[in-house]
Each structure stands twice: as structure tokens, then as C-alpha cells.
C-alpha positions in Angstrom: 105.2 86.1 -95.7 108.1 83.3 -96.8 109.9 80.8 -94.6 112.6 78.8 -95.7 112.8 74.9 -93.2 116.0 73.0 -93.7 116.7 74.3 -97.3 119.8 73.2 -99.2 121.0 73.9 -102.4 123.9 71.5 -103.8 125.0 71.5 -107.7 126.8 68.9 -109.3 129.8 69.4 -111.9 132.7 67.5 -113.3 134.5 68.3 -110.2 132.4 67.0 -107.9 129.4 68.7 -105.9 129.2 71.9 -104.5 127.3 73.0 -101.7 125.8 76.6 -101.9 123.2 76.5 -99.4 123.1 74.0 -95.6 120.2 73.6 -93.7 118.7 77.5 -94.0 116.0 78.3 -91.8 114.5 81.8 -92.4 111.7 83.1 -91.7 110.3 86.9 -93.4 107.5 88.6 -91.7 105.1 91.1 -93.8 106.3 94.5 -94.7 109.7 93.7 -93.1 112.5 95.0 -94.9 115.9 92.7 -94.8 119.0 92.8 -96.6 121.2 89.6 -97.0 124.4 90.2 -97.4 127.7 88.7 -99.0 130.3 88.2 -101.3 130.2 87.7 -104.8 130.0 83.7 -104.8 128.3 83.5 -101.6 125.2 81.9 -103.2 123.0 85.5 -102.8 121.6 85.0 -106.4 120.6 81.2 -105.7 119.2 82.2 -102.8 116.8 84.7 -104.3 116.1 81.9 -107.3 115.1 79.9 -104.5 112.9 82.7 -102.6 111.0 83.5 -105.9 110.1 80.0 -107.0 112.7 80.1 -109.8 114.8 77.2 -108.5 114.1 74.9 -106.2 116.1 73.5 -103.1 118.1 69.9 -103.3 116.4 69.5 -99.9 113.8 71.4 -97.5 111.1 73.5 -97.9 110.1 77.0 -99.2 106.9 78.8 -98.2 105.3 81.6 -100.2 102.3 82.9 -98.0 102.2 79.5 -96.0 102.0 77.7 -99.9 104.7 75.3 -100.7 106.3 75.8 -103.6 108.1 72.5 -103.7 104.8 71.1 -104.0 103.0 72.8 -106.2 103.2 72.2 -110.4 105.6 75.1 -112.4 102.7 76.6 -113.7 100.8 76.9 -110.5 104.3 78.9 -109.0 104.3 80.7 -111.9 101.1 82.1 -111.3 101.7 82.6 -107.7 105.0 84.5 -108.4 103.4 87.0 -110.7 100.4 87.7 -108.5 102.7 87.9 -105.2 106.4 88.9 -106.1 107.8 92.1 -107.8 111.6 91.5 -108.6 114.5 94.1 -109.5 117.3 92.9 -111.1 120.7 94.4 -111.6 120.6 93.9 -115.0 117.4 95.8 -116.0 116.0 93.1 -117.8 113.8 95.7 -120.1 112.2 94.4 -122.9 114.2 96.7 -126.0 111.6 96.4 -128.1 109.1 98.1 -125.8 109.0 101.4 -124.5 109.0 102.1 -121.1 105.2 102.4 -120.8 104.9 99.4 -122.6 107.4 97.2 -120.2 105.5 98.3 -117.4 101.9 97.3 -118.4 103.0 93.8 -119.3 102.9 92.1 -116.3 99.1 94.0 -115.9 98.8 92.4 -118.8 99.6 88.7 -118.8 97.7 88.9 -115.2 94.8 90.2 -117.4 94.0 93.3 -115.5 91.9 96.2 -116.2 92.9 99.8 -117.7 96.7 98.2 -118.2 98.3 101.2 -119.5 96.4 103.6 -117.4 97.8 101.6 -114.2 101.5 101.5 -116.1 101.4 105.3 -116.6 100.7 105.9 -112.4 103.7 103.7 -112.0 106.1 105.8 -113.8 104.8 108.7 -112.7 105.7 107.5 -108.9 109.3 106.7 -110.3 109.6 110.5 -111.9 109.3 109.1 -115.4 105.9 110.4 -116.9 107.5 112.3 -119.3 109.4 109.0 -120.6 106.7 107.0 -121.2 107.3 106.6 -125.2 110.8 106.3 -124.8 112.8 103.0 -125.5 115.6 101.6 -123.4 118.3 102.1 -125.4 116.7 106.1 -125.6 117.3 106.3 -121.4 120.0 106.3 -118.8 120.9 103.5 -116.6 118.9 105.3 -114.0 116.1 105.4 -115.5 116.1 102.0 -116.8 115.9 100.8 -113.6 113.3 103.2 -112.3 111.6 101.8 -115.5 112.4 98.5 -113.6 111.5 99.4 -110.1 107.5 100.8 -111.8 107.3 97.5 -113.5 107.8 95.6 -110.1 105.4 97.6 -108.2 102.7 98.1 -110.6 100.7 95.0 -109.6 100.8 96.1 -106.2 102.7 92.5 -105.3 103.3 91.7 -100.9 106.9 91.2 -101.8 109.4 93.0 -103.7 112.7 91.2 -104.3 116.0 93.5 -105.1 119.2 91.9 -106.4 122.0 94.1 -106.3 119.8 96.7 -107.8 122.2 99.6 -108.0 124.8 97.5 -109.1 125.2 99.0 -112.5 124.7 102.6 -111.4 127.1 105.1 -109.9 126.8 105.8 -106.3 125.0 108.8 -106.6 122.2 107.3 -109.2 122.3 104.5 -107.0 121.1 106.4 -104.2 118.4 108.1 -105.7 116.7 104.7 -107.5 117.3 103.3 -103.9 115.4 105.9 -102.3 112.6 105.7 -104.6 112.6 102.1 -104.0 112.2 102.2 -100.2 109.6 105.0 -100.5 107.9 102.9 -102.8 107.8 99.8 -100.0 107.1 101.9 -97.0 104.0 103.6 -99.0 102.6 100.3 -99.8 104.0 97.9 -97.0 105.6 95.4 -98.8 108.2 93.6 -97.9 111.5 93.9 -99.0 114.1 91.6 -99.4 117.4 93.0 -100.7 120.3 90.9 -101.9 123.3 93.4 -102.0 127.4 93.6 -101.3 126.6 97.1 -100.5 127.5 97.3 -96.7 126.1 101.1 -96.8 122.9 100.2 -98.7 122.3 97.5 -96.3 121.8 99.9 -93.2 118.4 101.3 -94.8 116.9 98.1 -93.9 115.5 97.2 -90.6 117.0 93.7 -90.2 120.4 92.4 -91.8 121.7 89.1 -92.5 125.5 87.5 -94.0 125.1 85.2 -96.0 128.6 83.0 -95.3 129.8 79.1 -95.6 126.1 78.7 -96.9 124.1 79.7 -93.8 122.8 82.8 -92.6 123.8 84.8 -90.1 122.3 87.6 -87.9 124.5 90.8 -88.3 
């Protein structure tokens, strides 16, 4: 599903360079569910820029479905990321001038498919939110926001489903319940899962964990 040969991330500042990521090697088999773990700072984030196609490495290679990404043009990993990928991100990232219906068609969408809003309205009604399908952001809760988020990742039925800190902004017990859904969600359609959280707890629901520490990754 996604390897990662030799990958390092460096960037450069007035203070000199700074080495996030050494020499990763990591390697994600299909519907495998893994959580990377690590402190804040620990270069989770770039990681997961890296994994999607969003950033690229200083040095090595990244794999998406045996295609490199390093080789291929913006526009051709763009394309590949919104065919293949479904990412959750702490922070929402809901569009505030659409309502919930209308965040969750869009990737259906820009990828052109058919019945758009028919598909978006399944996806929220798997999430517990078809009675919310006219509602706005700014009109929902935190957990629902991001249950908004999670039917928007899903909804094109992508391999891989990428999660950064997604319960970050949600008390524990909200947390748990969007989390749930989530790894329903993956185990129903056997995608994989890749899960950047600090959450040691969390962690444990998936079947493989890793620390992310001094720039490598460990086995834990």
C-alpha cells in the first residue's frame, strides 16, 4: 500500500538545518491499521505531509500503490491523492460556507462522480448525521464537525485513510465516540489506517504501533 526507502526530511532556517526525519524505511501493508506515535515536535505532521504527497522528502523515496511520488508531476499526485487517500485532520478543515452535505460531496465532485449528493447523504448517514445535512459548521458541535470530516474522507471509498490527531480538539468522551466510528468505518471497508496521535490509549485500537523518536521509527 505505501513504503517509505531511505526518506529524510531536513529544513533549513537562520539557525542552521534541522533534521526531522533520517533514513525512514516503512513499509504499510493493505487494510493494516498503524498508529505512529510521539511528541509534539517529533516530526508526526511532516511525516504524514510526506505520506500523502503533500511534501516531499530531502532524500529517498515514497511509494503510493508501488507509484513514486517523487517522480511523478504535482498535478499527477494530486490526482493520485484524491482518488487513493481520505485524510482527517485535527482541525476540521470544513468548508464554513457549505453545509455539511455540501462539504461532503465535494471531493465526489472535483473527482466528477455520479449522483454526488446522493453518495454524500449515505456518508453522513454512516457517521449518525442525516438529520444534519443542511446545517453549517458553525450550526454543529466539535463532534460533529469531525464526523462531518470523517464522511467526507470516506465517501470516495479511498484504500487509505490518514488520521492526524483526530480527536485532538474533542473531549475524551467525544473523542471516543468519533474514534469508534472511524475504526468501524475502516474495518467495514478494509482500508488502511494510518493514525498519527500522542494519545497512548487511542493507540492500542490499532494492530501495529510505532514511536516516532530522534527522527526514526521505532517498533513499540
Amino acid at each position: 500500500m505505501l513504503t517509505l526507502e531511505k526518506v529524510t526530511k531536513v529544513y533549513e532556517h537562520q539557525r542552521g538545518v534541522i533534521t526531522v526525519l533520517q533514513d525512514l524505511d516503512f513499509a504499510v501493508r493493505p487494510a493494516e491499521k498503524v498508529a505512529i506515535l510521539g511528541p509534539s515536535g517529533s516530526g508526526k505532521s511532516t511525516l504524514l505531509s510526506l505520506l500523502s504527497g503533500l511534501d516531499r522528502p530531502t532524500q529517498g523515496t515514497v511509494k503510493l500503490l508501488d507509484q513514486d511520488l517523487g517522480a511523478m508531476e504535482e498535478k499527477q499526485v494530486t490526482k493520485l491523492r484524491a482518488k487513493t487517500i481520505g485524510i482527517v485532520f485535527q482541525q476540521f478543515h470544513l468548508m464554513s460556507h457549505l453545509t455539511a452535505l455540501e462539504n461532503v460531496a465535494l471531493p465526489l465532485r472535483i473527482l466528477r462522480r455520479t449522483t454526488p449528493y446522493e453518495k454524500a447523504t449515505q456518508a453522513l448517514e454512516q457517521v449518525g448525521l442525516g438529520s444534519r445535512l443542511n446545517h453549517f459548521p458553525h450550526q454543529m458541535s466539535g463532534g460533529e464537525c469531525q464526523r462531518t470530516a470523517l464522511a467526507r474522507a470516506i465517501v470516495t471509498e479511498p484504500p487509505l485513510i490518514l488520521a492526524d490527531e483526530p480527536s485532538g480538539n474533542l473531549d475524551s468522551q467525544t473523542g471516543d465516540f468519533v474514534m469508534k466510528i472511524l475504526f468501524d468505518l475502516v474495518s467495514q471497508t478494509k482500508s488502511t489506517l494510518i493514525l498519527v496521535t500522542h494519545n497512548e490509549a487511542l493507540s492500542q485500537w490499532c494492530s501495529r504501533r510505532l514511536l516516532l523518536k530522534g527522527g526514526k521509527l521505532h517498533e513499540v
